[in-house]
PDB file of N, H, CA, C and O in Angstrom:
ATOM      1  N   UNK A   1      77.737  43.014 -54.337  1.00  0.00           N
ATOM      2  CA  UNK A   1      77.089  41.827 -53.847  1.00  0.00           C
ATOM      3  C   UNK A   1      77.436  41.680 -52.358  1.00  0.00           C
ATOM      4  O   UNK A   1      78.583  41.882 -51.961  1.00  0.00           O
ATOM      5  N   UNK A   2      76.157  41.231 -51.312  1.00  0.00           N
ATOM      6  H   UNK A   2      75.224  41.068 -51.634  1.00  0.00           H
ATOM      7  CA  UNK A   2      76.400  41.683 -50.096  1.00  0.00           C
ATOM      8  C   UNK A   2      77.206  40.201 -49.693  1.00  0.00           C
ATOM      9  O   UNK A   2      77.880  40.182 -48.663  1.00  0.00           O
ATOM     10  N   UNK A   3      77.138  39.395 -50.255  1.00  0.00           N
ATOM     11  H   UNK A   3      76.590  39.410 -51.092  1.00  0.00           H
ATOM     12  CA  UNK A   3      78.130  37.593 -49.748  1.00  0.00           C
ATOM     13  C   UNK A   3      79.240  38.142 -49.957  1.00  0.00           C
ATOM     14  O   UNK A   3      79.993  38.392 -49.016  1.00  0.00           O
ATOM     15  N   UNK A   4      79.553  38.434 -51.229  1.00  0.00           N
ATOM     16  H   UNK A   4      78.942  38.231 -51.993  1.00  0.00           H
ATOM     17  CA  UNK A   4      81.262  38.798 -51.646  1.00  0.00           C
ATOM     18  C   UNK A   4      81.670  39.863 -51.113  1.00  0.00           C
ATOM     19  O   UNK A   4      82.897  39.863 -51.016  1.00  0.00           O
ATOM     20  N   UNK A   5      81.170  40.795 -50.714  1.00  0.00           N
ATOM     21  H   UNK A   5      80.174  40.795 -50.793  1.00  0.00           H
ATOM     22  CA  UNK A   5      81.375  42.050 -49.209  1.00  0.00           C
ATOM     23  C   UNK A   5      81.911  40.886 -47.884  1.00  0.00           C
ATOM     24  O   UNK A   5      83.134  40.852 -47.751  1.00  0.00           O
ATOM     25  N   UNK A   6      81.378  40.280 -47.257  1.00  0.00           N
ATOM     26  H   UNK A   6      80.384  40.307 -47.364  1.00  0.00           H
ATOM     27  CA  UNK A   6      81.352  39.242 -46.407  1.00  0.00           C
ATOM     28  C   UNK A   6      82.443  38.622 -46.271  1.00  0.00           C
ATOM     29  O   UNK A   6      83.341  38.785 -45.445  1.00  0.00           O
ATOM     30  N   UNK A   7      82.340  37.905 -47.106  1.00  0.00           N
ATOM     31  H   UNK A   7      81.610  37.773 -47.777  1.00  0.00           H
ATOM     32  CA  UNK A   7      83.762  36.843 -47.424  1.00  0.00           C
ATOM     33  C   UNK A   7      84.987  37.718 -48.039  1.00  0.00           C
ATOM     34  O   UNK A   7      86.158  37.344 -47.962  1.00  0.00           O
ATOM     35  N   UNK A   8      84.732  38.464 -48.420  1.00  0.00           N
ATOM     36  H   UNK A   8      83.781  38.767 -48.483  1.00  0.00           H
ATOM     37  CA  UNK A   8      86.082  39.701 -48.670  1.00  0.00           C
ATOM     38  C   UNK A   8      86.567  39.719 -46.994  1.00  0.00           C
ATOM     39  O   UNK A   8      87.648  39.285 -46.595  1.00  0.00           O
ATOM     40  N   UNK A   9      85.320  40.425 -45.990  1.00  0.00           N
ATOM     41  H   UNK A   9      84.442  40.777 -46.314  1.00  0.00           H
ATOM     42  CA  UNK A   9      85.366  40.841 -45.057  1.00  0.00           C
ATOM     43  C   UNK A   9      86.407  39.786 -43.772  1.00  0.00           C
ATOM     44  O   UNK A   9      87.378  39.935 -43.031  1.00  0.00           O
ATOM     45  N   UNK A  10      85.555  38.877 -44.108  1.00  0.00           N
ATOM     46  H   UNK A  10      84.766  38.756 -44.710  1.00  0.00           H
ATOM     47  CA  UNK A  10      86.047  37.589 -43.254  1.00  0.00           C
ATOM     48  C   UNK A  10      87.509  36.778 -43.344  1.00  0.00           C
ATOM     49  O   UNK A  10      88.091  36.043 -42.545  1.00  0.00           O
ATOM     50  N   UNK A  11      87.972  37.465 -45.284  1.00  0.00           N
ATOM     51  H   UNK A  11      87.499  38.061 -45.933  1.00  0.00           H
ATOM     52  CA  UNK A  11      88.895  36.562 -45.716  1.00  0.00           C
ATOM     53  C   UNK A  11      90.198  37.746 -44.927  1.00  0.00           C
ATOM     54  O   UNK A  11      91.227  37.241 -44.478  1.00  0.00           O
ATOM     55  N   UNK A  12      90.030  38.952 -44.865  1.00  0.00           N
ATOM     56  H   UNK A  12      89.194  39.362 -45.230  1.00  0.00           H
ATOM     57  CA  UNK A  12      90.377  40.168 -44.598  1.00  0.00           C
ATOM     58  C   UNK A  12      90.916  39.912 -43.243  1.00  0.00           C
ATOM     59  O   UNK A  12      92.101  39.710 -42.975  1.00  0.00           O
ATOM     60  N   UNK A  13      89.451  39.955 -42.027  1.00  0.00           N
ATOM     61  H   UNK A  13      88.489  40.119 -42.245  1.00  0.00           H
ATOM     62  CA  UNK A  13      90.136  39.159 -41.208  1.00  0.00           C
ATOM     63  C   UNK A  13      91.255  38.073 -40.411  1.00  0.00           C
ATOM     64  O   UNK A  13      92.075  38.309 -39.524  1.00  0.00           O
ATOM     65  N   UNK A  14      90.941  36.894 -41.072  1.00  0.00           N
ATOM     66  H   UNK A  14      90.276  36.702 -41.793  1.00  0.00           H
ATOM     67  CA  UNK A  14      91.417  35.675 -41.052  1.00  0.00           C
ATOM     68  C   UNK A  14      92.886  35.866 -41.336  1.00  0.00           C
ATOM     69  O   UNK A  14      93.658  35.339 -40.535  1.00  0.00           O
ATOM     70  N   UNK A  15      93.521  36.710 -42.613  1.00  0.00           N
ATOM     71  H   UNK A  15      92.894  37.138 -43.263  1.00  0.00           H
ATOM     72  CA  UNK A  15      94.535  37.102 -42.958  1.00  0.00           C
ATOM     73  C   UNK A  15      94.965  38.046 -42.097  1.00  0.00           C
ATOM     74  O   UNK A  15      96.188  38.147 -42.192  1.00  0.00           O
ATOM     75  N   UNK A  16      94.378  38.992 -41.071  1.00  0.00           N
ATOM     76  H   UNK A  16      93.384  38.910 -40.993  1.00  0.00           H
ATOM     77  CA  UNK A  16      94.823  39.890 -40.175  1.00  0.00           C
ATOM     78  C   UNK A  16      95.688  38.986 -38.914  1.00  0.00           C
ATOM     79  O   UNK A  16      96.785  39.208 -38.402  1.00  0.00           O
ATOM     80  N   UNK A  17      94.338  37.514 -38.591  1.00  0.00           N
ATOM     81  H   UNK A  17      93.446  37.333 -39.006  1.00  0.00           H
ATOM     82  CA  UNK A  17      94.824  37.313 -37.350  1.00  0.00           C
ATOM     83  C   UNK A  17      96.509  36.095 -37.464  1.00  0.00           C
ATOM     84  O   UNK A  17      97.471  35.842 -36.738  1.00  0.00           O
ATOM     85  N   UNK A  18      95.944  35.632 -38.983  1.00  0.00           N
ATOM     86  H   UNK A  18      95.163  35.838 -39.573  1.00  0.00           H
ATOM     87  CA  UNK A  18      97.425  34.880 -39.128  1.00  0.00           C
ATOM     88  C   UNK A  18      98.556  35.302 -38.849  1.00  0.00           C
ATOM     89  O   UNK A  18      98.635  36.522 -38.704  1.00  0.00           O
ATOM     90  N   UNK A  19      99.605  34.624 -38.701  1.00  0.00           N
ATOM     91  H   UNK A  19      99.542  33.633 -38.819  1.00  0.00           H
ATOM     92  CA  UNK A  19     100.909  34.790 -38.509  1.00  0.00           C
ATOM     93  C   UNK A  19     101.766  34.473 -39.546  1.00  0.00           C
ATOM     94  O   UNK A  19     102.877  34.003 -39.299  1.00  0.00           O
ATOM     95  N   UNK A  20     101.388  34.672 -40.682  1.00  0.00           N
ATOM     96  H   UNK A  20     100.486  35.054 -40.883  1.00  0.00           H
ATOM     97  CA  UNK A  20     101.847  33.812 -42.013  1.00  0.00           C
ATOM     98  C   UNK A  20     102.447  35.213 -42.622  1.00  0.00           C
ATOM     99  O   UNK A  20     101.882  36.290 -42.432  1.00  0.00           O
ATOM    100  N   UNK A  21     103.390  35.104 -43.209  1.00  0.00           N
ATOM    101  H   UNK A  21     103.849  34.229 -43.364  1.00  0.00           H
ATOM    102  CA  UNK A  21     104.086  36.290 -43.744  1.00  0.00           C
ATOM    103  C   UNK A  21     104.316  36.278 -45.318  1.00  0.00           C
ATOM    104  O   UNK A  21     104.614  37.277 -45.971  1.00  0.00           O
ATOM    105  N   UNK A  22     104.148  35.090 -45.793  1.00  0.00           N
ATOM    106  H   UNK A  22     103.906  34.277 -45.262  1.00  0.00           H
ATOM    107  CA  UNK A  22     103.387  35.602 -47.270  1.00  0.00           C
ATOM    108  C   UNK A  22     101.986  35.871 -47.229  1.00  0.00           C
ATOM    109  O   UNK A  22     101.196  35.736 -46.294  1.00  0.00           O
ATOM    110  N   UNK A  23     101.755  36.393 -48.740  1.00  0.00           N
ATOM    111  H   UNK A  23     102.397  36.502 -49.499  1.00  0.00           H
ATOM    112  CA  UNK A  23     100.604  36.940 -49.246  1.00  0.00           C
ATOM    113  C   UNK A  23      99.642  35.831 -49.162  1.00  0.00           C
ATOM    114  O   UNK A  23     100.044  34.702 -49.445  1.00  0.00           O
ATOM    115  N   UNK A  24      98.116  36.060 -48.721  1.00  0.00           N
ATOM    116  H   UNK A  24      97.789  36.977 -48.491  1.00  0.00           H
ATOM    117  CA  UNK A  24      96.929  35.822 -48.995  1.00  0.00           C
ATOM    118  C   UNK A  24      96.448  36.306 -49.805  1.00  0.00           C
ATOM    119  O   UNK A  24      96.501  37.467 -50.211  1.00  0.00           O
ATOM    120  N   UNK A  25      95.763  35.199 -50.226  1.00  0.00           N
ATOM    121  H   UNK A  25      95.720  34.255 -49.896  1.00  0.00           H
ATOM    122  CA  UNK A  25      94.948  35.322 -51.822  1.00  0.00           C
ATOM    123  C   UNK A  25      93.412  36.122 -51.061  1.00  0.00           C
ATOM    124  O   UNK A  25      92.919  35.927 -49.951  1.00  0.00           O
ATOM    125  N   UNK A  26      92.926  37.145 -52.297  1.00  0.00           N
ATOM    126  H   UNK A  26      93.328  37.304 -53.200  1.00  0.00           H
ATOM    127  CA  UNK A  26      91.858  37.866 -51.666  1.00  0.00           C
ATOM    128  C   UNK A  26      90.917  36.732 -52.210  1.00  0.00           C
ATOM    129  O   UNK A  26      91.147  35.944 -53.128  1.00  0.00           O
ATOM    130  N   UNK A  27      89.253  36.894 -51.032  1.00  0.00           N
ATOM    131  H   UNK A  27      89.066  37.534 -50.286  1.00  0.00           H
ATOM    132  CA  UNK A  27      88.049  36.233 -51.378  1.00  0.00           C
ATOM    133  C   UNK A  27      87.595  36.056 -52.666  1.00  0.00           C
ATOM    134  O   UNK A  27      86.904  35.076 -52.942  1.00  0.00           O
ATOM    135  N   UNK A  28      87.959  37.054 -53.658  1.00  0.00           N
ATOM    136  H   UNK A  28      88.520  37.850 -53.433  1.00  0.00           H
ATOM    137  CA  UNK A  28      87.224  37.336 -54.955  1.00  0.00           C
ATOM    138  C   UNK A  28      88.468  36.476 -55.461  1.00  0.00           C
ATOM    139  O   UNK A  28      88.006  35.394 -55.825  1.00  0.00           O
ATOM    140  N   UNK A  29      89.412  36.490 -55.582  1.00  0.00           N
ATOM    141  H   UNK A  29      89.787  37.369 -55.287  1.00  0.00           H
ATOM    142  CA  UNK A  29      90.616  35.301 -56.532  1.00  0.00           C
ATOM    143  C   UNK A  29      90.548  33.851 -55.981  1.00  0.00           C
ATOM    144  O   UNK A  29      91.021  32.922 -56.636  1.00  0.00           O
ATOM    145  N   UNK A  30      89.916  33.646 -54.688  1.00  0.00           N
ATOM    146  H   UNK A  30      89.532  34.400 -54.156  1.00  0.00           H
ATOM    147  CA  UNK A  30      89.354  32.052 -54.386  1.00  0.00           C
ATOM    148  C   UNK A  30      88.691  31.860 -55.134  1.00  0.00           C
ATOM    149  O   UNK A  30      89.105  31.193 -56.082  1.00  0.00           O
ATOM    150  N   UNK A  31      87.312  32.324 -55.135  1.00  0.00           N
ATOM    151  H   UNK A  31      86.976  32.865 -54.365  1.00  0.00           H
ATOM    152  CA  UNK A  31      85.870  32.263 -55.986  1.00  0.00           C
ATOM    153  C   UNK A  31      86.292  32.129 -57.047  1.00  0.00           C
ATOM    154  O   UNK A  31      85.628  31.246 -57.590  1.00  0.00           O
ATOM    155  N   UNK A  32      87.431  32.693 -58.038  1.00  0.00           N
ATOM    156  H   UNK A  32      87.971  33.410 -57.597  1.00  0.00           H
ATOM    157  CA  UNK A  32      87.140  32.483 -59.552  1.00  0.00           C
ATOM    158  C   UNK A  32      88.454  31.484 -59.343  1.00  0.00           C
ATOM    159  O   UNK A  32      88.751  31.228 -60.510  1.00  0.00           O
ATOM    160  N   UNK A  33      89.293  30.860 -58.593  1.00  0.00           N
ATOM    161  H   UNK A  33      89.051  31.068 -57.646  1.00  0.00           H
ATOM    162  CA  UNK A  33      90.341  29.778 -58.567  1.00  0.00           C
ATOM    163  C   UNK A  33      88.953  28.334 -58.269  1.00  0.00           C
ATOM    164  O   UNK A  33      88.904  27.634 -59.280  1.00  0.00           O
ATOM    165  N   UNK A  34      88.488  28.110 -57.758  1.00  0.00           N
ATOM    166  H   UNK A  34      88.528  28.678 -56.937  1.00  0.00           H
ATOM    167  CA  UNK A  34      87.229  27.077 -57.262  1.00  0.00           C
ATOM    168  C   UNK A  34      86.414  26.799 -58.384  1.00  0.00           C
ATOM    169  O   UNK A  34      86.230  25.726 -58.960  1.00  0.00           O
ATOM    170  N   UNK A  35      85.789  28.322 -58.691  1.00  0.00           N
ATOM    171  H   UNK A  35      85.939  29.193 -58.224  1.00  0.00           H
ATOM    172  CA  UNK A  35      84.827  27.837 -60.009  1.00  0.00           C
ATOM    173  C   UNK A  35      85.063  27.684 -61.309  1.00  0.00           C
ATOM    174  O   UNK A  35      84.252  27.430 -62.200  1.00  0.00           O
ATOM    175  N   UNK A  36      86.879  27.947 -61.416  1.00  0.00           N
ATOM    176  H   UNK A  36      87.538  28.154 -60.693  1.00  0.00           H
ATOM    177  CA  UNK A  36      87.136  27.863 -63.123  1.00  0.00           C
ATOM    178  C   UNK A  36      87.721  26.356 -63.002  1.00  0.00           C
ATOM    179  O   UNK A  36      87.842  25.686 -64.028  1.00  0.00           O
ATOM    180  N   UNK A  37      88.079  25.835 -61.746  1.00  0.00           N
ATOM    181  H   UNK A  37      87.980  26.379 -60.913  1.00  0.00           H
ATOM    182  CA  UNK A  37      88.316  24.486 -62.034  1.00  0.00           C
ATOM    183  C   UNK A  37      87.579  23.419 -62.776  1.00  0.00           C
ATOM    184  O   UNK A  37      86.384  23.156 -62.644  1.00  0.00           O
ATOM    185  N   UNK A  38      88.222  22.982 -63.373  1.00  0.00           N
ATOM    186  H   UNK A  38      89.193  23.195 -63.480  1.00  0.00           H
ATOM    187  CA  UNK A  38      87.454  22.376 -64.895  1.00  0.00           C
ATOM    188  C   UNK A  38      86.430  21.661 -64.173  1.00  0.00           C
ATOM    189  O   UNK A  38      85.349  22.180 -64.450  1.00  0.00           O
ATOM    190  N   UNK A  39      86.266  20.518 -63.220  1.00  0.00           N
ATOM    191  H   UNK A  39      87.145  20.097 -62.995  1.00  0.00           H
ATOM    192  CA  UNK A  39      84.896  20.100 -62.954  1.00  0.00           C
ATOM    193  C   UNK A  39      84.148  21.294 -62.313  1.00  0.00           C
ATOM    194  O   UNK A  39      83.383  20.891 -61.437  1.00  0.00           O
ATOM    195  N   UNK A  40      84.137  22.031 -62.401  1.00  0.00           N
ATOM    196  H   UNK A  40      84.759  22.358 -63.112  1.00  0.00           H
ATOM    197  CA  UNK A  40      83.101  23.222 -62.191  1.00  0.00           C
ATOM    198  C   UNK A  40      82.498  24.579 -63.667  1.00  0.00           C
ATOM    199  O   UNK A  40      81.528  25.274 -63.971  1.00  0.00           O
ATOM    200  N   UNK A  41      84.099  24.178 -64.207  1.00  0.00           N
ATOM    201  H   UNK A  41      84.887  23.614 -63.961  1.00  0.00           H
ATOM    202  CA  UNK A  41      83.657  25.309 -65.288  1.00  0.00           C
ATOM    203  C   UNK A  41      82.283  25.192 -65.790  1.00  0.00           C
ATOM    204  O   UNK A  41      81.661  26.250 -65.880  1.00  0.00           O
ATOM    205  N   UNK A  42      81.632  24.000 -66.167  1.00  0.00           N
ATOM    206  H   UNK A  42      82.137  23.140 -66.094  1.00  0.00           H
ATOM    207  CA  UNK A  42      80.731  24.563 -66.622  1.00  0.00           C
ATOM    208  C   UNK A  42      79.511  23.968 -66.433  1.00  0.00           C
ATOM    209  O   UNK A  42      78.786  23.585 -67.351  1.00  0.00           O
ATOM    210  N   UNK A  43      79.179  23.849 -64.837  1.00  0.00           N
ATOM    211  H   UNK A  43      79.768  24.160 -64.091  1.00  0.00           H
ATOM    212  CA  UNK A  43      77.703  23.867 -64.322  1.00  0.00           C
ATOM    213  C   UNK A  43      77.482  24.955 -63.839  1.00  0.00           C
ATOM    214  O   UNK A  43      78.057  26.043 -63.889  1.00  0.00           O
ATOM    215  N   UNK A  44      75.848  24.264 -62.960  1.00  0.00           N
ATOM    216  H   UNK A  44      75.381  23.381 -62.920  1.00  0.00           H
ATOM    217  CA  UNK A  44      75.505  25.980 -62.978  1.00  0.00           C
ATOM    218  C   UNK A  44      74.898  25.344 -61.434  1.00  0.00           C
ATOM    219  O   UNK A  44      74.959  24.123 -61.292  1.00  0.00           O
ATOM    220  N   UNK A  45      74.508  25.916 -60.668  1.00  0.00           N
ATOM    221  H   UNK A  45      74.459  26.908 -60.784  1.00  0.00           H
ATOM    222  CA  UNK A  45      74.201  26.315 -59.174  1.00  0.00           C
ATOM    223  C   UNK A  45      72.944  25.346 -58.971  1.00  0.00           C
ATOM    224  O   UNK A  45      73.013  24.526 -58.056  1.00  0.00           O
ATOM    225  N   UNK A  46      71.539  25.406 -59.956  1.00  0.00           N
ATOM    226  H   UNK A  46      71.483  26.072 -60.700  1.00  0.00           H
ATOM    227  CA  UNK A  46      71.080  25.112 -59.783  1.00  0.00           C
ATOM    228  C   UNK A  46      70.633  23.270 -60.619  1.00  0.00           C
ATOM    229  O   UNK A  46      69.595  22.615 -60.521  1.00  0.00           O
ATOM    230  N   UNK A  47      71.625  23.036 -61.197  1.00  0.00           N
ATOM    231  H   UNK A  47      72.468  23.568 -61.277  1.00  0.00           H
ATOM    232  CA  UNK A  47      71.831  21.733 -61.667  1.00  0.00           C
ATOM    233  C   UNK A  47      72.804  20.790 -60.857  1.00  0.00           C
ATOM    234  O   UNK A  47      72.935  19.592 -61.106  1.00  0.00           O
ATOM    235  N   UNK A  48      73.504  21.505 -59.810  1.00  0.00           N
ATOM    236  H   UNK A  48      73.398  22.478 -59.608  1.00  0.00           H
ATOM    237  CA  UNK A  48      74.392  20.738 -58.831  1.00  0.00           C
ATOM    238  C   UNK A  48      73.430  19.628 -57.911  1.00  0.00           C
ATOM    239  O   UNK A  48      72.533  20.038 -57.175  1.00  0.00           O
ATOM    240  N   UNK A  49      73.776  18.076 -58.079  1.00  0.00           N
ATOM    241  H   UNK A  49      74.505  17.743 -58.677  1.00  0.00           H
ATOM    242  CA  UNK A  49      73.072  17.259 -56.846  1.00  0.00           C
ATOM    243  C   UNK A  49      73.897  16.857 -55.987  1.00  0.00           C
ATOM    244  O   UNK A  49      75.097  16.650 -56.167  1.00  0.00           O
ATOM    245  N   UNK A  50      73.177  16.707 -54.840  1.00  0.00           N
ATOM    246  H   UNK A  50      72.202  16.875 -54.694  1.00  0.00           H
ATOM    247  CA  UNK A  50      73.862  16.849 -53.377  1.00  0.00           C
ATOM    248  C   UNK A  50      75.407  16.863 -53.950  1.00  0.00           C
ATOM    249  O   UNK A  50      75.819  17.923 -54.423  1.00  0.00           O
ATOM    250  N   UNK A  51      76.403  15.539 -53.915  1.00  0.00           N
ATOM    251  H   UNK A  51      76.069  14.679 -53.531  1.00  0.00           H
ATOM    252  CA  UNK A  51      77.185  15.510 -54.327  1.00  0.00           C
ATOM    253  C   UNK A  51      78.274  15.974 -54.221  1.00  0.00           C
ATOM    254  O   UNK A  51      79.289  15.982 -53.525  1.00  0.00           O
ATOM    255  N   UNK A  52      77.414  16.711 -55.857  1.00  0.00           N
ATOM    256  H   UNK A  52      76.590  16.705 -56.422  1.00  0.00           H
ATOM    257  CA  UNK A  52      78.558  17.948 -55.977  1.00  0.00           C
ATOM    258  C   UNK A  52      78.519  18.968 -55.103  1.00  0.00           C
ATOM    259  O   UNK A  52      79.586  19.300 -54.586  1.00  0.00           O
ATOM    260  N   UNK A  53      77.581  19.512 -54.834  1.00  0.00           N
ATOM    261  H   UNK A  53      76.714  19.242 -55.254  1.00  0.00           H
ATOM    262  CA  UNK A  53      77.289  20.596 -53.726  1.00  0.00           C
ATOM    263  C   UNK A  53      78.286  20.692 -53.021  1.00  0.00           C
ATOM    264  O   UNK A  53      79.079  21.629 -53.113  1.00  0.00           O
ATOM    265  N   UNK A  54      78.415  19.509 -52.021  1.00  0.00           N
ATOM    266  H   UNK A  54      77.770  18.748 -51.947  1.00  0.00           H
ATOM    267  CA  UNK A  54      79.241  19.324 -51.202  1.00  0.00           C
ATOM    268  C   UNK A  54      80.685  18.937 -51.515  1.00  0.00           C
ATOM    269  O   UNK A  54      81.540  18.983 -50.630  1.00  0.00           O
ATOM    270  N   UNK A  55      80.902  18.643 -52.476  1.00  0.00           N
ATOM    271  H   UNK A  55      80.207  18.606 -53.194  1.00  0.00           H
ATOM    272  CA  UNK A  55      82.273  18.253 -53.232  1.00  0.00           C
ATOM    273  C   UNK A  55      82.571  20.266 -53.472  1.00  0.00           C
ATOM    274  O   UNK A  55      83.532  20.847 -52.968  1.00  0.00           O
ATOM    275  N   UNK A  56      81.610  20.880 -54.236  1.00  0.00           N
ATOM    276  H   UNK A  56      80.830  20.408 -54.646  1.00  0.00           H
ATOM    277  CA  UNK A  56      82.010  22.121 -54.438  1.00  0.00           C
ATOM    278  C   UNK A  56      82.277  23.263 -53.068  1.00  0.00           C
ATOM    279  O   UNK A  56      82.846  24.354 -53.118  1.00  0.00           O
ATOM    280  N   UNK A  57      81.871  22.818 -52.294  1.00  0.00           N
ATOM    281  H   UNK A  57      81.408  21.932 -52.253  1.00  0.00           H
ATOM    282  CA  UNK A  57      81.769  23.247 -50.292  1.00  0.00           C
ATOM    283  C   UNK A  57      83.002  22.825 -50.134  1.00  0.00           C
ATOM    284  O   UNK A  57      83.783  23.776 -50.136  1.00  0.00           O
ATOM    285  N   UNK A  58      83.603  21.620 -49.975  1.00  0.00           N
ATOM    286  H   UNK A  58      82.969  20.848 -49.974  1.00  0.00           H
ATOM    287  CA  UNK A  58      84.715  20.778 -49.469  1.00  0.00           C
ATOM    288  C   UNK A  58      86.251  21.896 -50.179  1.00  0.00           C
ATOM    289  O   UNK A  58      87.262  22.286 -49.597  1.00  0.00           O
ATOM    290  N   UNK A  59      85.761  22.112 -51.690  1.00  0.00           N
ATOM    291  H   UNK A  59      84.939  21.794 -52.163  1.00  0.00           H
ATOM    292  CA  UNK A  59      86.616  22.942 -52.346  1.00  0.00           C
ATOM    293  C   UNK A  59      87.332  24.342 -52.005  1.00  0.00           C
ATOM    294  O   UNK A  59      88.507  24.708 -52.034  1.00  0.00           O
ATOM    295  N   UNK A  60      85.522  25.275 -51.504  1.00  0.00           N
ATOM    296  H   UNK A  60      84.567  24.978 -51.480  1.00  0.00           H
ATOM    297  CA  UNK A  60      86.184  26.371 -50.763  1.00  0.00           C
ATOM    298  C   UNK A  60      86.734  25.779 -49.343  1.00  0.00           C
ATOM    299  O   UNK A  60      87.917  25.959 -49.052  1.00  0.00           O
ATOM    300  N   UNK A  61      86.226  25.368 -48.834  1.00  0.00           N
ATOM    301  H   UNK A  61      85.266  25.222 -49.071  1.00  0.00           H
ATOM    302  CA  UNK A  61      86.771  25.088 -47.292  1.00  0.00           C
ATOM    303  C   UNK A  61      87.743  24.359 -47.295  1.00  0.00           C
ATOM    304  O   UNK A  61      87.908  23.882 -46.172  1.00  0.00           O
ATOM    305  N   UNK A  62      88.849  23.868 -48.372  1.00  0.00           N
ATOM    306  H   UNK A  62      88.715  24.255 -49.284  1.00  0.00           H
ATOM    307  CA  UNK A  62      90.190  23.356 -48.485  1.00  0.00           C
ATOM    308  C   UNK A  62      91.351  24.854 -48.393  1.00  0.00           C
ATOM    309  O   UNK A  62      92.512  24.906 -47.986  1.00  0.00           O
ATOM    310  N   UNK A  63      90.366  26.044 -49.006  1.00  0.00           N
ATOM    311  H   UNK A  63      89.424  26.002 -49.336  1.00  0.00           H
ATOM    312  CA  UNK A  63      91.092  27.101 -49.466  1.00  0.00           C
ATOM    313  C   UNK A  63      90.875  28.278 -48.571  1.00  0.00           C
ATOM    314  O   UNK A  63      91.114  29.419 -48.965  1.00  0.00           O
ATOM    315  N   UNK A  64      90.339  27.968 -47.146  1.00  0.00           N
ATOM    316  H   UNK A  64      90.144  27.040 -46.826  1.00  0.00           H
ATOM    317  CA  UNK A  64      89.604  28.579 -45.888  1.00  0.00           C
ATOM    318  C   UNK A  64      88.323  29.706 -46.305  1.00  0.00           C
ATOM    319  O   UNK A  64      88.300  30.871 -45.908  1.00  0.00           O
ATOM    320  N   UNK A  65      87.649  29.295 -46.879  1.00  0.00           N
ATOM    321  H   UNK A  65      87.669  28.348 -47.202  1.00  0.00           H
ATOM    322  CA  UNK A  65      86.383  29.894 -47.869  1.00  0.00           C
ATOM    323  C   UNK A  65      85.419  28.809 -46.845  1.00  0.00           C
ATOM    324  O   UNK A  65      85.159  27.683 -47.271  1.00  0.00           O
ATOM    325  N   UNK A  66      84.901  29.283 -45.406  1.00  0.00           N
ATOM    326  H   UNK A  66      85.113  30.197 -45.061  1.00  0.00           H
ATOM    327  CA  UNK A  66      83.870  28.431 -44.649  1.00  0.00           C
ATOM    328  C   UNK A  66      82.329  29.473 -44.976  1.00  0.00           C
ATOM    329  O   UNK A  66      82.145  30.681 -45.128  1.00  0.00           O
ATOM    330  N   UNK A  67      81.391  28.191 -44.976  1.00  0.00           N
ATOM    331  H   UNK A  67      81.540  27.210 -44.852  1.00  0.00           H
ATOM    332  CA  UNK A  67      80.084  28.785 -45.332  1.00  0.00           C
ATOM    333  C   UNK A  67      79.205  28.419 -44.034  1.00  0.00           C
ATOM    334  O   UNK A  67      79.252  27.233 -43.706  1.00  0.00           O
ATOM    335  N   UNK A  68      78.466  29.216 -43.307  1.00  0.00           N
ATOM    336  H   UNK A  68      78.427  30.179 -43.574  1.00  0.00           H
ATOM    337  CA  UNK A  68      78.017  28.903 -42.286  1.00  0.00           C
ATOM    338  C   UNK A  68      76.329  28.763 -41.954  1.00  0.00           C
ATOM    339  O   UNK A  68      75.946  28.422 -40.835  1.00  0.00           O
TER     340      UNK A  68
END
Protein backbone atom coordinates (compact mmCIF):
# COMPACT_ATOMS: atom_id res chain seq x y z
CA UNK A 1 0.00 0.00 0.00
CA UNK A 2 1.52 3.22 -1.38
CA UNK A 3 0.16 5.59 2.14
CA UNK A 4 1.69 2.93 4.47
CA UNK A 5 5.08 3.04 2.22
CA UNK A 6 4.82 6.91 3.04
CA UNK A 7 4.17 7.11 6.53
CA UNK A 8 6.61 4.16 7.16
CA UNK A 9 8.84 6.53 5.09
CA UNK A 10 8.17 9.75 6.96
CA UNK A 11 7.86 7.95 10.41
CA UNK A 12 11.54 6.59 9.39
CA UNK A 13 12.59 9.95 8.92
CA UNK A 14 11.25 11.88 11.80
CA UNK A 15 12.91 9.09 14.00
CA UNK A 16 16.29 9.72 12.06
CA UNK A 17 16.20 13.47 12.77
CA UNK A 18 15.23 13.06 16.61
CA UNK A 19 17.51 13.12 19.32
CA UNK A 20 15.57 10.71 21.45
CA UNK A 21 17.47 7.59 22.34
CA UNK A 22 14.76 5.22 22.99
CA UNK A 23 12.93 3.24 20.50
CA UNK A 24 10.26 4.59 18.08
CA UNK A 25 7.30 2.86 17.43
CA UNK A 26 7.19 1.97 13.53
CA UNK A 27 4.14 3.66 11.27
CA UNK A 28 2.44 0.25 10.87
CA UNK A 29 2.29 -0.34 15.08
CA UNK A 30 0.69 3.42 15.30
CA UNK A 31 -2.03 2.49 12.76
CA UNK A 32 -3.07 -0.70 14.52
CA UNK A 33 -2.38 1.19 18.33
CA UNK A 34 -5.15 4.22 16.96
CA UNK A 35 -7.52 1.89 15.28
CA UNK A 36 -7.85 -0.96 17.87
CA UNK A 37 -8.68 1.68 20.39
CA UNK A 38 -12.01 0.68 21.52
CA UNK A 39 -13.86 3.90 20.22
CA UNK A 40 -12.54 2.99 16.90
CA UNK A 41 -12.59 -0.78 16.97
CA UNK A 42 -15.44 -1.03 15.33
CA UNK A 43 -16.38 1.65 12.71
CA UNK A 44 -15.62 1.84 9.47
CA UNK A 45 -14.13 4.91 7.32
CA UNK A 46 -16.99 5.54 5.60
CA UNK A 47 -19.66 5.83 8.48
CA UNK A 48 -17.29 8.34 10.40
CA UNK A 49 -19.15 12.11 10.74
CA UNK A 50 -17.10 15.05 10.76
CA UNK A 51 -16.52 14.58 14.39
CA UNK A 52 -15.11 11.66 14.58
CA UNK A 53 -12.99 12.16 11.59
CA UNK A 54 -11.31 14.65 13.24
CA UNK A 55 -11.32 13.20 16.76
CA UNK A 56 -9.71 10.05 14.75
CA UNK A 57 -6.94 12.81 12.95
CA UNK A 58 -6.34 14.47 16.46
CA UNK A 59 -5.44 10.64 17.52
CA UNK A 60 -2.72 10.03 14.94
CA UNK A 61 -1.32 13.49 15.27
CA UNK A 62 -1.07 13.04 19.25
CA UNK A 63 1.25 9.99 18.19
CA UNK A 64 3.22 12.25 15.33
CA UNK A 65 1.13 10.35 12.50
CA UNK A 66 0.50 14.14 10.49
CA UNK A 67 -1.82 13.91 7.40
CA UNK A 68 -1.31 16.60 4.94
Amino acid sequence: MRTQRALNSNNNNKNDMADEDDAQKGADEIIEEVVNMEQWKDKRANKLDLDDFLALLAEFNKRGVHFA
